[in-house]
C-alpha positions in Angstrom: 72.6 92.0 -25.1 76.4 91.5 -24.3 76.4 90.1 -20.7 79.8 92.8 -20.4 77.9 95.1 -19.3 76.0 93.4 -16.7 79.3 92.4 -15.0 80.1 96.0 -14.7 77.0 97.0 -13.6 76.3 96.0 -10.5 72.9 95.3 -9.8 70.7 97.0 -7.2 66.8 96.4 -6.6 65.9 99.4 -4.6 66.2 103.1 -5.7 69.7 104.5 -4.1 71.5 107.7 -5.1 74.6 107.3 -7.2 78.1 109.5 -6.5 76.4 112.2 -8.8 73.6 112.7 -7.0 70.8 110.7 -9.4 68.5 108.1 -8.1 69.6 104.9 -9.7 68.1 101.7 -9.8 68.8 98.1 -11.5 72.1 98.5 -13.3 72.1 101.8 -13.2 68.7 102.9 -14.8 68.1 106.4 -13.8 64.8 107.8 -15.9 61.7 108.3 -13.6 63.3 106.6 -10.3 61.6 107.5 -7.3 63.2 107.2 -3.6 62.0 103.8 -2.0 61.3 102.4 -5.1 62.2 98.7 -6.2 61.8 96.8 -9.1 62.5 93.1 -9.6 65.1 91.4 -11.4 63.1 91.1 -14.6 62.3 94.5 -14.7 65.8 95.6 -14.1 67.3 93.6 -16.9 64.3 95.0 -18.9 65.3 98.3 -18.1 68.9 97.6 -18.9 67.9 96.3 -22.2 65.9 99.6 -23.2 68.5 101.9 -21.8 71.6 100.1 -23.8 69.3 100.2 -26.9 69.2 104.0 -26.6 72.2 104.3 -26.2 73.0 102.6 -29.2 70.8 104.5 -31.0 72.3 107.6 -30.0 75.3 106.7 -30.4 74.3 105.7 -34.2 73.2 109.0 -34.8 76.0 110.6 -33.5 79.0 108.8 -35.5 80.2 109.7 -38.2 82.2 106.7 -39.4 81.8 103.4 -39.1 83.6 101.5 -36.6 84.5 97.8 -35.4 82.5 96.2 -32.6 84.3 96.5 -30.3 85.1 100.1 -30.3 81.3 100.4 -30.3 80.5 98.4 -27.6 83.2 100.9 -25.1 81.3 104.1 -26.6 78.1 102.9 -25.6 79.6 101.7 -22.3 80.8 104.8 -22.1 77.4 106.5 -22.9 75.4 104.6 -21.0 77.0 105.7 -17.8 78.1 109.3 -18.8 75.1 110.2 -20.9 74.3 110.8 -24.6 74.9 114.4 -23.9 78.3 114.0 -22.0 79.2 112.0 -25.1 77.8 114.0 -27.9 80.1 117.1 -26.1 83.1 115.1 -25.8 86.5 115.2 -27.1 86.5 111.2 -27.4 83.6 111.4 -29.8 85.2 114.2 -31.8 88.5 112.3 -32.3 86.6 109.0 -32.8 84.9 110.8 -35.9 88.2 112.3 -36.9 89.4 108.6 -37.5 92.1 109.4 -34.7 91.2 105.9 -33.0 94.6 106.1 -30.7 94.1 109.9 -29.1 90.5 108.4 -28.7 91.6 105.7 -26.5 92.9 108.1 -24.3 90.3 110.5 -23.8 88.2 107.8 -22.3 90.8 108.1 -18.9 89.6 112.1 -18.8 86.3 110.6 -17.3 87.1 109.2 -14.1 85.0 112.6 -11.5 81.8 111.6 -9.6 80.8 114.5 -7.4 83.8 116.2 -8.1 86.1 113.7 -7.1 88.0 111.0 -9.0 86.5 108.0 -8.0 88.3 104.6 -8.3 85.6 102.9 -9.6 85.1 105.5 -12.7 89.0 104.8 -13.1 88.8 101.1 -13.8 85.6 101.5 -15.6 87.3 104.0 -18.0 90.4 101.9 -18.2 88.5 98.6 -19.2 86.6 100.9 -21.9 89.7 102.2 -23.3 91.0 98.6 -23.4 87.9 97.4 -25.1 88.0 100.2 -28.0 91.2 99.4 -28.8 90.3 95.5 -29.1 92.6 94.5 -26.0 90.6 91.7 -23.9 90.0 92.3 -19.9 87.0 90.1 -18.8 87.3 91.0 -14.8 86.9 95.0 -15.4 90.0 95.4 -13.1 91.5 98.2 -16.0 94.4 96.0 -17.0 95.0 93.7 -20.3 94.2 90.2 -19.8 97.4 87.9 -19.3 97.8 85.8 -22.4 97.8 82.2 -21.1 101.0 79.9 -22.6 100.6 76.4 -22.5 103.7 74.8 -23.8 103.2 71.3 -25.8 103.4 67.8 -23.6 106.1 67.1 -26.2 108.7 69.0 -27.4 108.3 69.8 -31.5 111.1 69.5 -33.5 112.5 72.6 -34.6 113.8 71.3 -37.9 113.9 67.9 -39.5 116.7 66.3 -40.8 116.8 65.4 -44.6 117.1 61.4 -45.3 120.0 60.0 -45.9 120.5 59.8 -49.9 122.2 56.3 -51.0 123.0 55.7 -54.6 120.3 52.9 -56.0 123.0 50.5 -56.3 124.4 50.7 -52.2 120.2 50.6 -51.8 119.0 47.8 -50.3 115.6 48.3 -52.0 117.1 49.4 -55.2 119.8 45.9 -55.0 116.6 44.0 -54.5 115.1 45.3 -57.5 118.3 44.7 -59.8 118.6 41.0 -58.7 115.0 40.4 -59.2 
C-alpha cells in the first residue's frame, strides 16, 4: 500500500462526522461506524488497506482502458474519498475511458463541495490528484508541482574542448626522436 495516501489521510481513532455528514473513522473508513467508537491504529491501517483494495477493484471494473500507475493511483484517491458511485457517474471517468487523459485532469478540480460548500481541503486534495494523473510529482499534498531541485557542479564543465594542436611528424618531438633512432 502506497504510504501517499496515508499522508493525505489524516488519521483519527475515534468515530467523528466528516463535512458530509458520515461517521468516519481511521483514515477515513466510513462502512459500519458507530458514534463513540474507536479503533486502534492497527485496525485503522487494516481498514485502510481493505477499503483502498475495493477501491481498486472497482475501479478495475469500471475502466475501460488501461492506464499508467500513476493515473490509477489519483482515480482511486479520487474514489476512495468520493465513492465508487460518485466515480462510476462522473465525467472524469467518462473522459478517462474516452482516452481524453488532459480534459480528465481537469474534471478532478469539479470535486472540491462538502456539505454544499467548497472546502479548501477538497481543493488541494483534488489539485494533488490532478497533478498525480498527469505524472507531475507533489509529495506535501499542498496542490502545486514539486520545485525541481538544481544543483549546479562544484566545477565548471567545459562546454567544448579544444582539438590538439596537429604538428607535422618531422617538427614532432616524438616523431624527431623516432627518425634519429
Amino acid at each position: 500500500m502506497s504510504t501517499d495516501i496515508l499522508e493525505a489521510e489524516g488519521l483519527r481513532l475515534s468515530a467523528y462526522c466528516c463535512t458530509a455528514g458520515k461517521l468516519t473513522i481511521g483514515y477515513g473508513h466510513t462502512g459500519g461506524v458507530q458514534p463513540g467508537m474507536t479503533i486502534t491504529l492497527a485496525r485503522a491501517e487494516a481498514l485502510l488497506r481493505q477499503d483502498i483494495a475495493e477501491c481498486e477493484e472497482a475501479l478495475r471494473r469500471q475502466l475501460k482502458i488501461g492506464v499508467s500507475q500513476n493515473q490509477f493511483d489519483a482515480l482511486v484517491s479520487f474514489a476512495f474519498n468520493c465513492g465508487e458511485g460518485a466515480l462510476a457517474k462522473s465525467t472524469l471517468l467518462r473522459k478517462v475511458n474516452n482516452k481524453d487523459f488532459a480534459g480528465a485532469a481537469q474534471e478532478f478540480n469539479k470535486w472540491t463541495r462538502g456539505g454544499g460548500r467548497v472546502l479548501s481541503g477538497l481543493v488541494r486534495r483534488r489539485a494533488s490528484e490532478s497533478l498525480l494523473f498527469q505524472g507531475i510529482a507533489d509529495e506535501n499534498f499542498d496542490g502545486k508541482p514539486d520545485e525541481l531541485i538544481h544543483i549546479a557542479p562544484e566545477e565548471p564543465v567545459p562546454q567544448q574542448v579544444d582539438p590538439p594542436e596537429e604538428k607535422p611528424m618531422s617538427k614532432s618531438t616524438i616523431g624527431g626522436g623516432a627518425v634519429v633512432v
